[in-house]
C-alpha positions in Angstrom: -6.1 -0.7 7.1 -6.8 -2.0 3.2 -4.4 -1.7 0.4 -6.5 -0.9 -2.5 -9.2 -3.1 -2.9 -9.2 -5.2 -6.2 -12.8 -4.2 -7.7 -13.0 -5.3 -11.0 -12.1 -2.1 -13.0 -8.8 -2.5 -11.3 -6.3 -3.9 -13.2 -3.3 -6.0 -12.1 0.0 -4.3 -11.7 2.4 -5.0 -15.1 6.0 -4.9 -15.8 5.2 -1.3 -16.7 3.1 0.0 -14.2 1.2 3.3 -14.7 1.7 6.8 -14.3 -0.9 7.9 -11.9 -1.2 11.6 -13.2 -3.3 9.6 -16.2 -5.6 8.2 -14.0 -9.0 9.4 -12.2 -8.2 6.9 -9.3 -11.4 8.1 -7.3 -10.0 8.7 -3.8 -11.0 12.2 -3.4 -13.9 13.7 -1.2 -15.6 10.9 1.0 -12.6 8.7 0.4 -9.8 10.7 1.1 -11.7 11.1 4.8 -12.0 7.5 5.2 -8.5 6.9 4.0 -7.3 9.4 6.4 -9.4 7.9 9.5 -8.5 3.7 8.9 -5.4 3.9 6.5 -2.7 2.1 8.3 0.4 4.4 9.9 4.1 2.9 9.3 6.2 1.7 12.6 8.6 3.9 13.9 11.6 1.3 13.4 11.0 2.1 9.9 11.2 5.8 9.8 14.4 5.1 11.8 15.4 2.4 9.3 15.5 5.4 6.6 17.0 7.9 8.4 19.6 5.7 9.1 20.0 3.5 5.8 20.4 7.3 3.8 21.9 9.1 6.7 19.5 12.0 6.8 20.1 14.5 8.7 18.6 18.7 9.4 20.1 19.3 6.3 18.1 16.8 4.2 14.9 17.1 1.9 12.3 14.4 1.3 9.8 13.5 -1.5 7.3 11.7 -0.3 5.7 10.0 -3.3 1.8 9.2 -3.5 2.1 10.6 -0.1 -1.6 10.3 0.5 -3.3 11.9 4.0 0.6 12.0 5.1 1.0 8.7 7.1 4.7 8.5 5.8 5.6 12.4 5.3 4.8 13.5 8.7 6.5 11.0 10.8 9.7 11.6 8.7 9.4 15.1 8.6 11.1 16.2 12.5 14.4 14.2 11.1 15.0 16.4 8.1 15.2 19.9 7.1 11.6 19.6 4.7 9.7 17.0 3.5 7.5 17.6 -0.4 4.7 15.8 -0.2 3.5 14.7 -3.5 0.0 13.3 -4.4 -2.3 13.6 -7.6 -5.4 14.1 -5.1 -5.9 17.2 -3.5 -8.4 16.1 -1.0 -6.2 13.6 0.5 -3.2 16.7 0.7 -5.7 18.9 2.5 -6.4 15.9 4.6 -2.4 15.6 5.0 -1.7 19.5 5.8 -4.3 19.2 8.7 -2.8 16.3 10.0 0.1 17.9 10.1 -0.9 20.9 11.7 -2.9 19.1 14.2 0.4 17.7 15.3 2.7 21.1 15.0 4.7 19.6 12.0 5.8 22.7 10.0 8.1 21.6 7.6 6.2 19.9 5.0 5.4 21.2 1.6 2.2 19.1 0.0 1.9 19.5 -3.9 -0.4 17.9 -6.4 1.4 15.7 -8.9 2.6 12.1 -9.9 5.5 10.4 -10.4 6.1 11.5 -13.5 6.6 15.1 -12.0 10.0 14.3 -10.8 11.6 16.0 -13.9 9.8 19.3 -12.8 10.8 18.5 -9.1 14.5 18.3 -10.8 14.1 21.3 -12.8 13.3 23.3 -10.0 15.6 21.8 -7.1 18.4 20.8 -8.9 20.5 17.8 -9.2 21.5 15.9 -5.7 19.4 18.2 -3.9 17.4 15.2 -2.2 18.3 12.8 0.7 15.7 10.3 0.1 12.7 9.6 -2.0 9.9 7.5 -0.3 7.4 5.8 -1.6 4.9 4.4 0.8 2.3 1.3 0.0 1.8 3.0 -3.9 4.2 2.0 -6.3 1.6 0.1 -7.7 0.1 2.7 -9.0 3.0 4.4 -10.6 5.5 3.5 -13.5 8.5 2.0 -11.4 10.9 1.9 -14.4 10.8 5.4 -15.2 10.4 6.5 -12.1 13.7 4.3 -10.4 15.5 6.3 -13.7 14.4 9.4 -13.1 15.2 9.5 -9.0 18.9 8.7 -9.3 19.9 12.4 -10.6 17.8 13.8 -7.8 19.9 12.3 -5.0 22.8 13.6 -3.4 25.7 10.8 -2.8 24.9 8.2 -0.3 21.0 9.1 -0.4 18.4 7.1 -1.5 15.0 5.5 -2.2 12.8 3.7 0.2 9.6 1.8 -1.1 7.7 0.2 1.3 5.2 -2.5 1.2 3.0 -2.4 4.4 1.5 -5.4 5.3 -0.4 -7.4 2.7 -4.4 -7.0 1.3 -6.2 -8.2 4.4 -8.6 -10.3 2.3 -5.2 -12.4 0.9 -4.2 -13.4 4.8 -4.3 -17.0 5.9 -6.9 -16.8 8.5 -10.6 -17.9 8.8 -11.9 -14.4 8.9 -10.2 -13.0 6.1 -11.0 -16.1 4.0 -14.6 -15.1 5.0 -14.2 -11.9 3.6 -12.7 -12.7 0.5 -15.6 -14.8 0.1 -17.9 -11.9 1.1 -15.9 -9.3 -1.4 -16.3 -11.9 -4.0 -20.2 -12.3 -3.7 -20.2 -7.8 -3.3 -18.3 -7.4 -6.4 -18.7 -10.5 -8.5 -15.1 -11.2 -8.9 -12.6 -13.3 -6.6 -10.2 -10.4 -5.0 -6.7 -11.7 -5.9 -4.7 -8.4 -6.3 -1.6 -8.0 -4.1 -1.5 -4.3 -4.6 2.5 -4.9 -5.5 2.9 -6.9 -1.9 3.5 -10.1 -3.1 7.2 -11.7 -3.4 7.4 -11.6 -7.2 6.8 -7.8 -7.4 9.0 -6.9 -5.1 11.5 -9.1 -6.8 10.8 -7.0 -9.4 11.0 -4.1 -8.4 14.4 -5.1 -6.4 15.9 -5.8 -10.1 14.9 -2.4 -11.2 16.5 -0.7 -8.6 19.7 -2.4 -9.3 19.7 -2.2 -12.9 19.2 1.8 -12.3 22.4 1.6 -10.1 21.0 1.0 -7.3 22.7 -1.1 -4.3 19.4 -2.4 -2.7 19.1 -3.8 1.0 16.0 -4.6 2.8 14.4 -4.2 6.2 11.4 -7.0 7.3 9.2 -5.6 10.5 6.2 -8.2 11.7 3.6 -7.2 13.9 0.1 -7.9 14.5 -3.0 -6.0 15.0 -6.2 -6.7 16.2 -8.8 -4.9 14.5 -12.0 -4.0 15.3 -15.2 -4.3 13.0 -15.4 -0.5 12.3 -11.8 0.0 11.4 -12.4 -3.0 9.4 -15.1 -2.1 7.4 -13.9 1.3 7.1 -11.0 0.4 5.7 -12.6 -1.6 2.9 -14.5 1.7 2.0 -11.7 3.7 1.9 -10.4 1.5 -0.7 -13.0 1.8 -3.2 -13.3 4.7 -5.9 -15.7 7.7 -4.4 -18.2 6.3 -7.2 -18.1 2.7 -5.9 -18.9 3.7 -2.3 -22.4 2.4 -1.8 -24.8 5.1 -1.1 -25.1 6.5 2.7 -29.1 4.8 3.1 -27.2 1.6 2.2 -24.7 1.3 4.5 -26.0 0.2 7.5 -27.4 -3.3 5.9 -24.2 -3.8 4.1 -22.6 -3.6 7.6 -25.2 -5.5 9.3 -24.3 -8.4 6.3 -20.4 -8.4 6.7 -20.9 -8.3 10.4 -22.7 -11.7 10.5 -20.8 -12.9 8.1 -17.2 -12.3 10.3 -19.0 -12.9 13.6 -17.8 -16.2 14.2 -14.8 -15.5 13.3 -13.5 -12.8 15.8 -10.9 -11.4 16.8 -9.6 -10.2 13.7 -6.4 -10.3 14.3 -4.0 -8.9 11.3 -0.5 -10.2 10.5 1.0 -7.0 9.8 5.2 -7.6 7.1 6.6 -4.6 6.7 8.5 -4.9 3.7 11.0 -2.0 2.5 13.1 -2.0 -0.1 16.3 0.6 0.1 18.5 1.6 -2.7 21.2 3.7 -1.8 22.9 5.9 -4.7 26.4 4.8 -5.7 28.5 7.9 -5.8 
């Protein structure tokens, strides 16, 4: 339900961005299971948004970028051929080929890596070989320069890249509880959250400019809906945001919940504005 939370150690998104193979980001083990149970699924009108912006078809493979427990990659996967789920956790993959099992979807390959793996992925698949390359809610985390490059080659004419932004932070909305929990976050961590985990207008911009000056020809798709969420989902979704060694321990828990819960109280329902942002750049043959 959380994009990732904005703890102090984590830093603002730059021009450059980061390549997540570098980084120990934290979400395995505990996290990975909370990620998989409150982590926000995309709307179908987007999966059909892709399908139709690249014109996928049976014969079509997906990567699936920072792929996660699968939320993108599965849905996607019964309109093309295979889907390559990529992710530098394995916890959240194994969390992903369950998922995926659980819901008799066969055609998707999950492999540890980064962005930066996309050479290899070329190396081994060939140039134009790929109908799309998707990149749900973690560009953030990646280097979007090199990576925009580097995807081109990979795509067969007409195909593309999607990158979605899905919804905004919760603790960034314009309502009274989430001003109440940015309050509370700000008091648990010591610092104001402010991070729009790449959401907000001027990174998109941003990245919209990249994908053009890459060669590119960019369009994008804008789906609104709310969601009323309930105090679990709530607070489990702020957990599985957090590195594995910020979770506060298990004994802990239930006061910590017993405190935000007071403190939102008065402020139910918690209703979430949900814009669906994605960006689509379609190859130029």
């Amino acid at each position: 339900m959380l994009s990732d939370l904005p703890v102090a150690e984590t830093p603002q998104i730059s021009g450059a961005g980061r390549h997540s193979e570098t980084m120990d980001l934290g979400f395995g083990g505990e996290v990975a299971e909370l990620y998989h149970r409150y982590r926000r699924g995309y709307p179908p009108e987007l999966i059909g948004a892709c399908v139709d912006a690249f014109s996928l078809t049976g014969d079509d493979l997906v990567i699936d970028l920072g792929c996660g427990t699968g939320q993108l990659a599965t849905p996607i996967a019964p309109q093309v051929r295979a889907v390559v789920g990529v992710d530098p956790e394995p916890d959240m993959l194994a969390h992903a080929r369950s998922a995926a099992q659980d819901q008799g979807v066969a055609n998707v390959a999950w492999m540890v890596g980064s962005d930066s793996d996309l050479l290899l992925l070329r190396s081994l698949l060939g140039e134009q070989s790929v109908g799309a390359v998707t990149i749900g809610q973690a560009l953030h985390w990646m280097d979007h320069e090199s990576l925009f490059a580097a995807v081109g080659p990979l795509l067969r004419p007409g195909g593309g890249i999607m990158v979605v932004a899905n919804g905004i932070p919760l603790w960034l909305q314009d309502s009274d509880w989430s001003r109440a929990l940015r309050d509370w976050l700000s008091d648990w961590f010591g610092t104001r959250p402010t991070d729009s985990c790449g959401t907000d207008d001027a990174t998109q911009q941003l990245y919209r400019e990249s994908l053009t000056a890459n060669g590119f020809e960019v369009s994008k798709i804008e789906l609104d809906y709310a969601d009323e969420l309930d105090f679990d989902h709530l607070l489990g979704g702020i957990y599985s945001a957090l590195p594995v060694d910020r979770l506060p321990p298990p004994d802990e828990r239930p006061q910590i919940a017993a405190e935000l819960r007071e403190v939102l109280h008065p402020h139910r329902p918690y209703v979430e504005q949900v814009p669906v942002r994605a960006l689509l750049g379609t190859r130029v043959a």
